[in-house]
N, C-alpha and C positions, 0 to 999 in steps of 0.2 A: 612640280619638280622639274628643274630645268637644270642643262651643262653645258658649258662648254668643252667642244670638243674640236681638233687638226685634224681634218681629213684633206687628204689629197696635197699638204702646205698653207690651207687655207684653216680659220676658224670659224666656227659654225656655234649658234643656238640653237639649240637641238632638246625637243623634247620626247615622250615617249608615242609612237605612232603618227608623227609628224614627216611628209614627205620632202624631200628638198633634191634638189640640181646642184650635184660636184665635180668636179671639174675630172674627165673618164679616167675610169679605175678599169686595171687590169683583172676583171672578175667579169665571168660569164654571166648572162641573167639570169637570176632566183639563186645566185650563192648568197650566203650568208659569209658577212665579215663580220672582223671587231674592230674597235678601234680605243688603242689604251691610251691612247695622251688625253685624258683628260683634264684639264686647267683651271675647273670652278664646278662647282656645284653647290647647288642652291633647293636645298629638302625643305618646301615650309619654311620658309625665312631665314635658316640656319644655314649658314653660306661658308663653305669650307673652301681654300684657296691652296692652290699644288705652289710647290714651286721644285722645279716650274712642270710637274704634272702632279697630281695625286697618286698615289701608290695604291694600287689594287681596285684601282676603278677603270671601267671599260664598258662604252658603247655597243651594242648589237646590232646591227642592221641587212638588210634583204637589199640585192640589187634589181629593181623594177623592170631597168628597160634602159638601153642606151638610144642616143639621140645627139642630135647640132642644133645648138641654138638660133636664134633669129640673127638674120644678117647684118652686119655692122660696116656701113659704109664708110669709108677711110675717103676725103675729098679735101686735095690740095690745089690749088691756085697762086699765080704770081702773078698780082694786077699788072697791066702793061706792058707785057712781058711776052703772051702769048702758050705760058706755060700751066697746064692742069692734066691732075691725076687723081684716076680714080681709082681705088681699089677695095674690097669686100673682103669680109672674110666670117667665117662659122664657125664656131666653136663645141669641139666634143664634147660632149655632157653623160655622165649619168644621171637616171635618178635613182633615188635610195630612199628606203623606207626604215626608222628606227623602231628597231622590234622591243629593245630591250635596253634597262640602264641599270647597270650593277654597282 
């Protein structure tokens, strides 16, 4: 059994006890959220579609552990020119653990 589920503006495949990196959520580590937009669900083959969510369905999840992703180097150049820039940047992450799908 698997859903799709909007956490954070983004959507996610998410199934049950599956960890995944969202993009950081205003929750302390070890809350417990929900999350009710769910968009699709698929029980055993039987695939129910929201629109544009399902009514009475909702995600459970634990927040593991906040973190920054790996660094992402941004590198500009103008041949001939004499011009280059570099710049970096990380990104806040949590991770989150799917406890429960209702």
């Amino acid at each position: 059994m698997y859903v799709i589920v909007e956490i954070a503006g983004q959507q996610f495949k998410v199934q049950k006890d599956q960890k995944l990196f969202v993009h950081r959520l205003q929750a302390e580590e070890g809350a417990q959220l929900s999350f009710d937009t769910v968009m699709l669900k698929d029980s055993d083959g039987e695939i129910t579609i929201g629109a544009p969510k399902i009514e009475g369905a909702s995600v459970k999840a634990t927040v593991l552990k906040h973190l920054k992703g790996d660094k992402v180097l941004v590198f500009k150049k103008k041949r001939r020119k004499g011009y280059q820039k570099m710049n970096g940047h990380r990104q806040y992450l949590s991770q989150i653990q799917v406890t429960e799908i209702l």
